[in-house]
C-alpha positions as CSV (number, residue, x, y, z in Angstrom):
1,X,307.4,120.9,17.3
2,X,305.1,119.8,20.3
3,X,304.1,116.3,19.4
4,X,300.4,117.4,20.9
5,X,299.8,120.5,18.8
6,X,300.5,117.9,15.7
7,X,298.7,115.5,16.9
8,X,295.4,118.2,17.7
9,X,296.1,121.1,15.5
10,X,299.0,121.2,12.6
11,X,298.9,117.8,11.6
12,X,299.0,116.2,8.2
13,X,295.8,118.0,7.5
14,X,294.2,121.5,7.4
15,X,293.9,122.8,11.2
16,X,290.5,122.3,12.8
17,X,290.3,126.4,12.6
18,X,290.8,126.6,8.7
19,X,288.1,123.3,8.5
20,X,285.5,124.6,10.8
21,X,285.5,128.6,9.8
22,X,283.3,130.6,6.7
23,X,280.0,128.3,7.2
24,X,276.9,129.4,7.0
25,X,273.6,127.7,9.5
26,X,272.4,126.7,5.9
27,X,275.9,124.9,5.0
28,X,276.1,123.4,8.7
29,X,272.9,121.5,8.7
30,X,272.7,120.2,5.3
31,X,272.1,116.1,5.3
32,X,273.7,114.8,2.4
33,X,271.8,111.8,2.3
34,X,269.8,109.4,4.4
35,X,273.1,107.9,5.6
36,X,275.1,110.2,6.4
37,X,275.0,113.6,9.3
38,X,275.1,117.6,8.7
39,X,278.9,119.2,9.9
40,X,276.9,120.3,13.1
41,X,276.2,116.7,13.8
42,X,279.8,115.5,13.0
43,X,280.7,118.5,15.2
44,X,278.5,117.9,17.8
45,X,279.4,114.5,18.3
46,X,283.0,115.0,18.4
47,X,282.6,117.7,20.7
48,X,280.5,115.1,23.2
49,X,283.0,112.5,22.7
50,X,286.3,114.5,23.4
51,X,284.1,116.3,26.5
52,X,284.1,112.8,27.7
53,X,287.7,112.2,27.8
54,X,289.3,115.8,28.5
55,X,286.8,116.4,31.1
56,X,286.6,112.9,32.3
57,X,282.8,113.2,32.6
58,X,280.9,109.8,31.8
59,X,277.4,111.7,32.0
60,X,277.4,112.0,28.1
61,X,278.6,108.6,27.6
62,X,275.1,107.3,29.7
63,X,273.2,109.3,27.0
64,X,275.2,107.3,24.1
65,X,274.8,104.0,25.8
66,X,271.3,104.5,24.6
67,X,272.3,104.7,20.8
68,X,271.8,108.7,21.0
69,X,275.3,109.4,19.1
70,X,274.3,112.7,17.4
71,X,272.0,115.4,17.9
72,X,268.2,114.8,17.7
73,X,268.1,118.6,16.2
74,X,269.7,120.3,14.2
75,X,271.3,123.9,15.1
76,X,268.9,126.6,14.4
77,X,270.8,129.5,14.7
78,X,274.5,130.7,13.5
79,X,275.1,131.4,17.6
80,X,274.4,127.3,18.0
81,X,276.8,126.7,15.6
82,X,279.4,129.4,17.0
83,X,278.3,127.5,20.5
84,X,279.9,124.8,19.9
85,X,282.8,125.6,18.3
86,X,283.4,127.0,20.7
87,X,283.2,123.9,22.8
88,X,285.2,122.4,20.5
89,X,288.0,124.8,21.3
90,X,287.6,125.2,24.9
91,X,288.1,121.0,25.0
92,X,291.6,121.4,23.0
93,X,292.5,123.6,25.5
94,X,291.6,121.3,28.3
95,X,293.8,118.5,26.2
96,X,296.6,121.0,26.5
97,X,296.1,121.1,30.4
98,X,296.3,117.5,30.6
99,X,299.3,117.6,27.8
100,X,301.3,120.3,30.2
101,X,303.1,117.5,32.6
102,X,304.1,114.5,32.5
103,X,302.4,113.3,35.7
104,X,298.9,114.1,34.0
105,X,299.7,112.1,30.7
106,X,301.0,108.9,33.1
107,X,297.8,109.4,35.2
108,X,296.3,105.6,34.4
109,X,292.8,106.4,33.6
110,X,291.6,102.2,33.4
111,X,293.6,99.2,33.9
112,X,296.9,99.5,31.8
113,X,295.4,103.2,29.9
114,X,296.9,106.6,30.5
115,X,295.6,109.5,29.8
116,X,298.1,109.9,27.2
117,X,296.7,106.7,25.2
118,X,293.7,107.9,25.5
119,X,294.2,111.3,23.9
120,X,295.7,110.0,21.4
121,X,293.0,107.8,20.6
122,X,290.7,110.9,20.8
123,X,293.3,112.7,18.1
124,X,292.3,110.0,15.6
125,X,289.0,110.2,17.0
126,X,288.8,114.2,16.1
127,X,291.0,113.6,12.9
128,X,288.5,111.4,11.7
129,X,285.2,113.1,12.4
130,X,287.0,116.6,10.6
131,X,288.3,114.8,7.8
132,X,284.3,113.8,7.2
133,X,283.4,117.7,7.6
134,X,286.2,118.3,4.9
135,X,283.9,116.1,2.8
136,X,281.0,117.5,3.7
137,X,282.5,120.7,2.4
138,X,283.6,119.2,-1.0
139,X,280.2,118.1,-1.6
140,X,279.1,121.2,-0.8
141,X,281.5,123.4,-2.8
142,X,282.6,125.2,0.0
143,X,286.5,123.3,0.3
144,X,289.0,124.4,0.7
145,X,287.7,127.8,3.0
146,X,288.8,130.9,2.3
């Protein structure tokens, strides 16, 4: 088994597909509370964060350096919601680009950090943020999908 696909897709965990399919806009963009964000906002900021590393564009990180982390809006359509999953699937198949050779994961990306470590650190990162839309699910009734 590819250690990447186990790391980004048929881990110790349902896959992103099974976690992110059968919602509904109303499912999507319910808060649970005060504290916590909607699965489009978990997605979204995932999404933002692993465009950041995969596409090695630092114009989203500018926006977060101002404490922006999430969406100010919610989606407000099923197609924004279908949007960016599908953003969310066209970045695991850029991490498969850079996981193809062996002079792209070596590529030192900051003093002492390939571009290995750092998808690695964005397979937690991603791991993490689904595992809190699994919850959001529970909560909601709608875990596991069908």
């Amino acid at each position: 088994m590819d250690k990447w696909q186990h790391l980004f897709i048929t881990g110790e965990y349902a896959s992103p597909e099974k976690i992110l399919s059968g919602l509904t806009l109303e499912q999507v963009t319910y808060v649970p509370s005060d504290m916590s964000h909607s699965i489009y906002e978990e997605l979204w900021h995932l999404v933002a964060w692993q465009h950041i590393v995969v596409f090695r564009d630092e114009s989203p990180y500018k926006v977060w350096e101002g404490g922006d982390l999430y969406p100010t809006q919610q989606a407000t359509s099923e197609k924004d919601w279908h949007d960016l999953v599908d953003r969310f699937n066209g970045g695991l198949r850029e991490v498969f680009v850079w996981t193809s050779s062996d002079e792209n994961l070596n590529l030192e990306i900051d003093s002492g950090i390939t571009m290995a470590d750092e998808l690695v650190s964005l397979a937690v990162h991603n791991a993490y943020h689904l595992g809190k839309i699994v919850a959001i699910r529970q909560l909601l009734g709608v875990w596991p999908s069908v």
